[in-house]
C-alpha positions as CSV (number, residue, x, y, z in Angstrom):
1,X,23.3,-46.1,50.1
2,X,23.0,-44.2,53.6
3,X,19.7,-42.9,54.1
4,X,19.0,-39.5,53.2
5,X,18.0,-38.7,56.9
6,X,20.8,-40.8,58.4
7,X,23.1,-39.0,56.3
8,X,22.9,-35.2,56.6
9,X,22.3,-35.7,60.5
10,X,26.1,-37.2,60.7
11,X,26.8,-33.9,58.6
12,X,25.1,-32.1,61.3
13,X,27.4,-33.6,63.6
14,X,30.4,-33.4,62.6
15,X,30.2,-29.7,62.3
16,X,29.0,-29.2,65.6
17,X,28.4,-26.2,67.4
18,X,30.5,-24.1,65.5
19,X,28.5,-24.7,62.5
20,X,24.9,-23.6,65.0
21,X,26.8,-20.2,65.8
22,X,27.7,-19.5,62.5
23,X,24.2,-20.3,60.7
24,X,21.6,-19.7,63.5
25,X,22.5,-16.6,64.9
26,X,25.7,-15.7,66.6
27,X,25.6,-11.8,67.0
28,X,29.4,-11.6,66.9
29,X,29.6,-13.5,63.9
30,X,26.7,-11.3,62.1
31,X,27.9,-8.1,62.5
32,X,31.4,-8.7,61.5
33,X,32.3,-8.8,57.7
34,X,31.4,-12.0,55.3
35,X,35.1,-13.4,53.9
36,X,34.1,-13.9,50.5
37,X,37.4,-15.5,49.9
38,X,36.7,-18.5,51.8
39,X,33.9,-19.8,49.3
40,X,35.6,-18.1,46.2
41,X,35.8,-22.2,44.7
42,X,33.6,-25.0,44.1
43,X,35.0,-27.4,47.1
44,X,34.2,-24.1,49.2
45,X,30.9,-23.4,47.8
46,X,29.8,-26.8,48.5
47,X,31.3,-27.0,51.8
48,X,29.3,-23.8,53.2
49,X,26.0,-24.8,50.9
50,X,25.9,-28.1,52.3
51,X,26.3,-26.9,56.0
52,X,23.8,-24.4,55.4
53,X,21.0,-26.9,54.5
54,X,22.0,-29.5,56.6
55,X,21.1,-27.0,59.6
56,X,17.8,-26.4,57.8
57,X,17.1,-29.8,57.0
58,X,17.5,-31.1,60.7
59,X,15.1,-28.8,62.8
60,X,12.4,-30.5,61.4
61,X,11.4,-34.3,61.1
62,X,11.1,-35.5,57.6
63,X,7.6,-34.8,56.1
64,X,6.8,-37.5,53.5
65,X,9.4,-39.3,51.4
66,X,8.8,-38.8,47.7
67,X,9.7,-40.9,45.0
68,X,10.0,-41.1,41.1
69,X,6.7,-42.0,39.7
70,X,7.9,-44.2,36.4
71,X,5.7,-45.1,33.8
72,X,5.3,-47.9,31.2
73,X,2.8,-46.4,28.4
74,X,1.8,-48.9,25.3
75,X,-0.6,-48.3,22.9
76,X,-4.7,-50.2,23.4
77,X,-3.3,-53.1,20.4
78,X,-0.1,-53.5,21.6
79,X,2.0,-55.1,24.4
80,X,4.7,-53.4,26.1
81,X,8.0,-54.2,24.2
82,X,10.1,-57.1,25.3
83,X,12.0,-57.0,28.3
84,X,10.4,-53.3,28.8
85,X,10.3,-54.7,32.9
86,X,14.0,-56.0,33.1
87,X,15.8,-53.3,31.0
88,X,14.5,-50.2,32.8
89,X,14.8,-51.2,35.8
90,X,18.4,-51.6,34.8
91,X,18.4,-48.4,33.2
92,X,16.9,-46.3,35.9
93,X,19.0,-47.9,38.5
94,X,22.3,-46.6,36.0
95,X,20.4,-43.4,36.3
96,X,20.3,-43.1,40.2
97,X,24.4,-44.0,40.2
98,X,24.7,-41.1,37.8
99,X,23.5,-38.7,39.9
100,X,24.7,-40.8,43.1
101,X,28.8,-40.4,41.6
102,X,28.2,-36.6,40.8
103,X,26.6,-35.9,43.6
104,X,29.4,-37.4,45.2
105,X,32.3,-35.6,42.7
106,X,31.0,-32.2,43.8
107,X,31.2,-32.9,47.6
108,X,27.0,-33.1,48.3
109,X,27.9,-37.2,49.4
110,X,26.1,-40.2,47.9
111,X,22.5,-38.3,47.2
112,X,20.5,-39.4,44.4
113,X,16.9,-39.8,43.2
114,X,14.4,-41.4,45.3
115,X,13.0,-44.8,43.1
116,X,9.8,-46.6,44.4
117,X,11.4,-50.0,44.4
118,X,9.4,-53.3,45.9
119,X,11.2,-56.7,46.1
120,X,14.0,-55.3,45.0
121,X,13.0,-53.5,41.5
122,X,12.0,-50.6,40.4
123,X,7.9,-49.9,40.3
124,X,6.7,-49.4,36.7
125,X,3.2,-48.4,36.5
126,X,1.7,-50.0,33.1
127,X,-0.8,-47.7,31.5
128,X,-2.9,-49.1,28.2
129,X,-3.5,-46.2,26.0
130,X,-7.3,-45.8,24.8
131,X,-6.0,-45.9,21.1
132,X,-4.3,-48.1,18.9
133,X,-0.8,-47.5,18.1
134,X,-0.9,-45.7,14.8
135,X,-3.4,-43.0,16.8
136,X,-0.2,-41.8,18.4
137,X,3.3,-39.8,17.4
138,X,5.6,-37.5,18.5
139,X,3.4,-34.4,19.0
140,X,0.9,-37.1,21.3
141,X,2.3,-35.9,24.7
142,X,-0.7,-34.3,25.9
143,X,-2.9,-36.7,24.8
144,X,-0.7,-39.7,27.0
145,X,-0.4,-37.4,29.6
146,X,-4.4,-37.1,30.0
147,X,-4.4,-40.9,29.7
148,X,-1.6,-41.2,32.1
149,X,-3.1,-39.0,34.9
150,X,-6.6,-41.0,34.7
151,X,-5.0,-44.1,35.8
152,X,-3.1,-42.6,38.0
153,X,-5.8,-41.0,39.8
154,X,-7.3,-44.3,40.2
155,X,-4.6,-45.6,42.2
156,X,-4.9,-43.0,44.7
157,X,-1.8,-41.0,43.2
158,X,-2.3,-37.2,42.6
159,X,-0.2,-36.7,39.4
160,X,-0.5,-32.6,39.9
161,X,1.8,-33.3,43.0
162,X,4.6,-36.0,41.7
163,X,7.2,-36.1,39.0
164,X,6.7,-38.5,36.7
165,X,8.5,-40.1,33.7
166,X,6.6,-41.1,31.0
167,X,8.3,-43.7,29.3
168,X,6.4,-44.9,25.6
169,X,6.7,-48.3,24.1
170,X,6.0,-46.5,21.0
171,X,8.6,-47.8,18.1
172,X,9.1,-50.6,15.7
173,X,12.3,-53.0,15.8
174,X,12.8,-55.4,12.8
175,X,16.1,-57.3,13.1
176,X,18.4,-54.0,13.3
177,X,15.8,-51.7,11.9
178,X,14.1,-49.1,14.3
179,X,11.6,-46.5,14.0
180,X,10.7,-44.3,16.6
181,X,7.3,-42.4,16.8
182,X,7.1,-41.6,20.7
183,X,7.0,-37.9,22.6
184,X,10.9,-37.3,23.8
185,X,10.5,-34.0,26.1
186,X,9.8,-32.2,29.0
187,X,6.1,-30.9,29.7
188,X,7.2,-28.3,32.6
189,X,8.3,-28.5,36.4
190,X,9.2,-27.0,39.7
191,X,9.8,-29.0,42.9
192,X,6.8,-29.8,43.4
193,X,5.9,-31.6,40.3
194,X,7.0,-32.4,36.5
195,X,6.6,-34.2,33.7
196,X,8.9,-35.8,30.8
197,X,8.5,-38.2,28.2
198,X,11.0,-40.8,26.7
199,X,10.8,-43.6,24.3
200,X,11.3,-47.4,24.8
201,X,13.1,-49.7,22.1
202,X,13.9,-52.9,22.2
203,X,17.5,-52.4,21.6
204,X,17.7,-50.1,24.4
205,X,19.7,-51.5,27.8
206,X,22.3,-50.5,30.5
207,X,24.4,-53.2,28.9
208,X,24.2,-51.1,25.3
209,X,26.3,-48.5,26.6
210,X,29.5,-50.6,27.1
211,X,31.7,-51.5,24.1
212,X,30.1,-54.1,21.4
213,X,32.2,-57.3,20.7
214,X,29.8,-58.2,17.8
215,X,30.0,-54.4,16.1
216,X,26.5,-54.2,15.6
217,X,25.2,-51.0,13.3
218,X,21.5,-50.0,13.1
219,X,19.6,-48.3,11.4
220,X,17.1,-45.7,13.3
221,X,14.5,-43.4,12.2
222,X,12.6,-40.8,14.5
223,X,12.2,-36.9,12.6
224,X,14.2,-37.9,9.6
225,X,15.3,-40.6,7.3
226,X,16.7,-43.7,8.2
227,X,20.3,-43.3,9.9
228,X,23.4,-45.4,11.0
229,X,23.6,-46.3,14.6
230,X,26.3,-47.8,16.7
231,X,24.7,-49.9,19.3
232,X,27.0,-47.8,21.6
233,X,26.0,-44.5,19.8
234,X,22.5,-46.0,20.3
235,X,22.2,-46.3,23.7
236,X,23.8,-43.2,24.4
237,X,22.0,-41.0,22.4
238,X,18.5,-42.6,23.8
239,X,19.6,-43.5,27.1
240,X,21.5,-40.1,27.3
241,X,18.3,-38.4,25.8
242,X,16.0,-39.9,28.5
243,X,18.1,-39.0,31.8
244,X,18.4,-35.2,30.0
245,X,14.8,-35.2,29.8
246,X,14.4,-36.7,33.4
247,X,16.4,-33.3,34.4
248,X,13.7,-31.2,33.0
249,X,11.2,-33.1,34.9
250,X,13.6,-32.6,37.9
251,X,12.9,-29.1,37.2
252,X,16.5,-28.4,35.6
253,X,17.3,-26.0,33.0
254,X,19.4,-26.2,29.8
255,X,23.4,-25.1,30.7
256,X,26.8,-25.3,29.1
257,X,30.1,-26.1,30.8
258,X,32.4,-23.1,31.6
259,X,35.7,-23.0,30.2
260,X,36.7,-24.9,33.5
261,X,34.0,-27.0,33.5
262,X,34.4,-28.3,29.9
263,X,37.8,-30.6,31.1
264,X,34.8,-33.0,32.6
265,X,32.9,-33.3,29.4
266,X,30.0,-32.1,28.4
267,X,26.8,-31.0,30.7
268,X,24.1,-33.4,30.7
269,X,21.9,-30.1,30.7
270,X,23.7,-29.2,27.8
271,X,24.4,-31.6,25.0
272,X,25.3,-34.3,27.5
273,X,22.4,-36.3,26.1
274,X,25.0,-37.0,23.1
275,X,27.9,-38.4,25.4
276,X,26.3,-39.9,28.3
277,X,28.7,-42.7,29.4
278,X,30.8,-42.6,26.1
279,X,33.7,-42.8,28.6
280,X,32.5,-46.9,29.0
281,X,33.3,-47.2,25.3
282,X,36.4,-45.2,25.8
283,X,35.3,-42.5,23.0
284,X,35.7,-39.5,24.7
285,X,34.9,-37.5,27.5
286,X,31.3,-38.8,29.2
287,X,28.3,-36.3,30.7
288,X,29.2,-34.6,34.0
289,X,26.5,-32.3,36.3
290,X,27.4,-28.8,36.3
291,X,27.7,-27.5,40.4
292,X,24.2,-25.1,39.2
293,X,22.2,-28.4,38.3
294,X,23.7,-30.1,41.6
295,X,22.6,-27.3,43.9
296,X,19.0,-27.3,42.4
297,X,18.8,-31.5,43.0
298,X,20.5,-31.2,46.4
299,X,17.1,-29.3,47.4
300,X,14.8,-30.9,45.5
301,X,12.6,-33.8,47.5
302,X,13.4,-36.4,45.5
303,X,16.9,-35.8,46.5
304,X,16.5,-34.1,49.7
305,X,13.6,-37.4,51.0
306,X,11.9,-34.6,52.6
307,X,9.1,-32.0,51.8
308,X,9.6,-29.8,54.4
309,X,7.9,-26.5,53.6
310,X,7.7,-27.6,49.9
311,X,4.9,-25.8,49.3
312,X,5.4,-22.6,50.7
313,X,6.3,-19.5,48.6
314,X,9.7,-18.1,49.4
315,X,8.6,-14.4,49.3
316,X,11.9,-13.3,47.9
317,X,13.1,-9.4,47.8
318,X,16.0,-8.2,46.7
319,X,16.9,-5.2,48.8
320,X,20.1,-4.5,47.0
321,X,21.6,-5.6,43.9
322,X,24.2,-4.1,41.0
323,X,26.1,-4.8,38.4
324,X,29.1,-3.7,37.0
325,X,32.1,-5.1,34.9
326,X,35.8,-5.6,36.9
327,X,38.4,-6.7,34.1
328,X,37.3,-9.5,32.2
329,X,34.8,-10.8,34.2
330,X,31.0,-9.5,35.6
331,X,30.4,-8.5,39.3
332,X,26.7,-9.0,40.8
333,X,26.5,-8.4,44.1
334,X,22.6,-8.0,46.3
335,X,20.8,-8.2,49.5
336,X,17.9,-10.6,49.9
337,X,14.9,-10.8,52.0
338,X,12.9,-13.9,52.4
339,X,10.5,-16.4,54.0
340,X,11.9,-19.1,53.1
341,X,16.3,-19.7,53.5
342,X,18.1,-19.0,50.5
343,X,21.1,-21.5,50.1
344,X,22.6,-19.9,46.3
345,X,22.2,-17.9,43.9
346,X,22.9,-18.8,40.5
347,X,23.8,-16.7,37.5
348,X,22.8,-18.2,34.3
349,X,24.2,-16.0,31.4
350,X,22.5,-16.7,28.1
351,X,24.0,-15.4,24.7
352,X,21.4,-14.6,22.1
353,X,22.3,-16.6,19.2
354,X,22.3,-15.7,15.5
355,X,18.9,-15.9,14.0
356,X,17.3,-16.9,17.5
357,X,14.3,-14.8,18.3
358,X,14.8,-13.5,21.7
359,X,16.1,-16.1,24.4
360,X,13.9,-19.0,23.1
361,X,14.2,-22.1,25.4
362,X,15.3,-24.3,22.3
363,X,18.3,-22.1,22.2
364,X,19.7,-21.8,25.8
365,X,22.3,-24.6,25.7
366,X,25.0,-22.0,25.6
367,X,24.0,-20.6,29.4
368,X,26.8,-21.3,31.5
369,X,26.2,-21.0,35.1
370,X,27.9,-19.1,37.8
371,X,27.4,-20.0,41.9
372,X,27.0,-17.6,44.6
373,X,27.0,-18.7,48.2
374,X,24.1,-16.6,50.5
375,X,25.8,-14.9,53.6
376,X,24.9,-14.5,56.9
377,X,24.0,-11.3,56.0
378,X,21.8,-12.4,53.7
379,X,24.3,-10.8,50.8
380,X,25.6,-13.0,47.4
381,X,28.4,-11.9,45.2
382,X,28.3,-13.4,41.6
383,X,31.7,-13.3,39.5
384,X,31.0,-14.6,35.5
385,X,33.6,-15.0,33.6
386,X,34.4,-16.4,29.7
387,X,32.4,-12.7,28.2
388,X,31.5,-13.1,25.1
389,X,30.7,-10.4,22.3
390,X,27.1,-9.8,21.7
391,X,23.6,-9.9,23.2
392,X,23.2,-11.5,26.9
393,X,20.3,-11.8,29.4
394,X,21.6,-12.8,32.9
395,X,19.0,-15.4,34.6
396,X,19.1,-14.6,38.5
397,X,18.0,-17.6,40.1
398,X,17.4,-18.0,43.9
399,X,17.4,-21.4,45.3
400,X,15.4,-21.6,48.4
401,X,16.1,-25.1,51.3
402,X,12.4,-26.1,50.2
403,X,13.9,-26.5,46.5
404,X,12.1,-23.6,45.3
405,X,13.3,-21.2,42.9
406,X,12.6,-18.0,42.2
407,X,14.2,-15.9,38.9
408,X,14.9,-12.3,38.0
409,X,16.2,-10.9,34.5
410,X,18.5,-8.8,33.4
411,X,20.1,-7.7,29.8
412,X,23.6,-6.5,28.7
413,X,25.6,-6.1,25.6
414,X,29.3,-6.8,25.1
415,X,31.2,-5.2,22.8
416,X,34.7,-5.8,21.8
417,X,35.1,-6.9,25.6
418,X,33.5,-4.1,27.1
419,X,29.6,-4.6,28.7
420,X,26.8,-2.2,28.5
421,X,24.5,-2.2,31.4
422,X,22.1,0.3,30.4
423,X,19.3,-1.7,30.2
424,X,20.1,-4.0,33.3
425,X,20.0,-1.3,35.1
426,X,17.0,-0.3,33.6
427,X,15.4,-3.9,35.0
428,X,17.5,-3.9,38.3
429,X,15.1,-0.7,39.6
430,X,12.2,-2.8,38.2
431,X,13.6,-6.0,40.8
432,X,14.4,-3.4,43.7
433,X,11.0,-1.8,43.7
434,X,9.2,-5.8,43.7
């Protein structure tokens, strides 16, 4: 793989000065009109996003280069589980090509995640927990994490500033019996740091995910009863789980696929943890990235292998913004003023779900996302399309070149195919007078 820096400077240059008129400055070029119909599709999007942080990216020298703090957490009586050392480093390097062949599929290039590897594997930091192993479940996540950050600390690593993934030899394997008893979420992130938990087993491997000559069944336990696995079904349920997780900690939302989308498969922000690399086993459609979670990694320094401004607050304003409803799909249009260049703006439209209280976190796998470009003018224009009957609350999210993000919300109602904005516009005087 090019080097991060290596590669958006040949970006740089192959756009030239044409691309310097049109992001820095030229007068001519500002006052005339935006064409919105030259980014109106993906390819485009990407095209113009890419340029536009490529500019931003090159007027400064690289910072620091950031990687992917991984960690190997066993219990005070127990040793990590066999192989632990050989199988992840396997499994995170499947991981980086993931994200390396999507990156790729949406136009970004060959950018992945940054992994901390030394003669030529992947760095796992081993942490001994202070307790023996049945001192620890599911719910233990903040207890590890204390744990975790102590020996950290006394390596000289500031855990407040990394990301980390927390993985837990914390199950049982007898013959083709497994139970699991490890944390298996996300603890909360932004660029700057996060924090996720997944769970080690002994059956677990890179090579689990490719069709099984021997047709080996198991039978796994974690929040209920005994259960038959595939080893394929296995591996990607666990492995899938882990890299979905890894997106929270990445700083990632849940999202579904759009209508247009779903021909790929299913969003590994989604339910993609439940068909990651299926395709191997020819079983259906694998996990794809939706173009909303690629924007978000493109700026993000373990992507971008810079922290350029990473900790500076954007000091978004919207100066203009509306809503209204054109046919079958929903306009937003608005005007931005920040600190900090804005590269997109995402649209993530959340239906409220029968018996769900609110828009609970556990219940926004249905948010399909929707990609504005940000104009010379500073302007966006947001089409969503596939309405749906019902409640919705519309997730404005700004994504600044430092990888921040910043998030406004609005609510509408659809009835019968026909929206009510009554209360968005309510909360769009509320955003204006920010």
């Amino acid at each position: 793989m090019l080097p991060s820096k290596f590669f958006h400077l040949t970006k740089f240059l192959l756009f030239g000065t044409a691309l310097i008129s049109t992001l820095l400055g030229n007068e001519n070029i500002r006052k005339s009109s935006f064409d919105w119909s030259l980014v109106s599709n993906q390819k485009q999007k990407t095209e113009y996003i890419s340029r536009q942080f490529s500019v931003w990216q090159e007027t400064e020298e690289i910072k620091k280069k950031k990687f992917l703090r991984v960690v190997y957490f066993h219990p005070a009586d127990k040793a990590p589980l066999k192989d632990f050392s050989k199988r992840w480093d396997g499994i995170l390097c499947d991981f980086q090509e993931f994200y390396r062949s999507e990156m790729i599929r949406l136009g970004y290039g060959p950018l992945t995640i940054s992994l901390d590897i030394q003669n030529g594997k992947v760095v796992l930091h081993l942490v001994r927990g202070n307790k023996n192993e049945n001192s620890y479940t599911y719910k233990s996540g903040q207890q590890i994490r204390q744990e975790v950050f102590q020996e950290l600390r006394q390596k000289g690593i500031n855990p407040q500033e990394e990301t980390i993934l927390i993985v837990c030899g914390l199950s049982k394997t007898e013959d083709k019996k497994v139970t699991i008893y490890s944390p298996y979420y996300g603890m909360g992130a932004n660029h700057n740091r996060g924090i996720c938990f997944t769970a080690d087993m002994e059956w677990l491997s890179v090579k689990g995910l490719h069709p099984d000559p021997n047709n080996i069944t198991l039978m796994v336990k974690e929040h209920r009863n005994y259960e038959p696995f595939t080893l394929g079904r296995f591996n990607t349920v666990y492995l899938g789980g882990a890299i979905h997780e890894l997106g929270h900690g990445l700083s990632l939302p849940h999202n579904h696929a759009t209508k247009a989308e779903s021909t790929l498969g299913t969003a590994l922000m989604g339910a993609g943890n439940y068909t990651y690399r299926k395709e191997w086993r020819e079983e259906g459609k694998g996990s794809f990235l939706t173009h909303a979670s690629a924007i978000r990694l493109l700026v993000h320094p373990l992507f971008s292998g810079t922290t350029k401004q990473s900790k500076e607050v954007p000091s978004l304003r919207y100066k203009k913004l509306g809503v209204r409803q054109e046919d079958k799909s929903i306009k937003i249009s608005g005007k931005l003023e920040f600190a900090i260049p804005a590269i997109a703006m995402i649209a993530y439209n959340d239906r409220e779900n029968k018996n769900q209280r609110g828009y609970m976190v556990s219940n926004d796998y249905d948010a399909t996302t929707w990609v504005s470009v940000i104009s010379p003018q500073n302007e966006f224009n947001i089409q969503i399309e596939d309405l749906r009957d019902g409640n919705h609350q519309i997730r404005l999210v700004c994504v600044h070149a430092n990888g921040a993000t910043v998030t406004r919300r609005m609510h509408y109602s659809v009835n019968d195919g026909f929206a009510d904005f009554d209360m968005a516009k309510k909360e769009i005087s509320q955003i204006l007078s920010k």
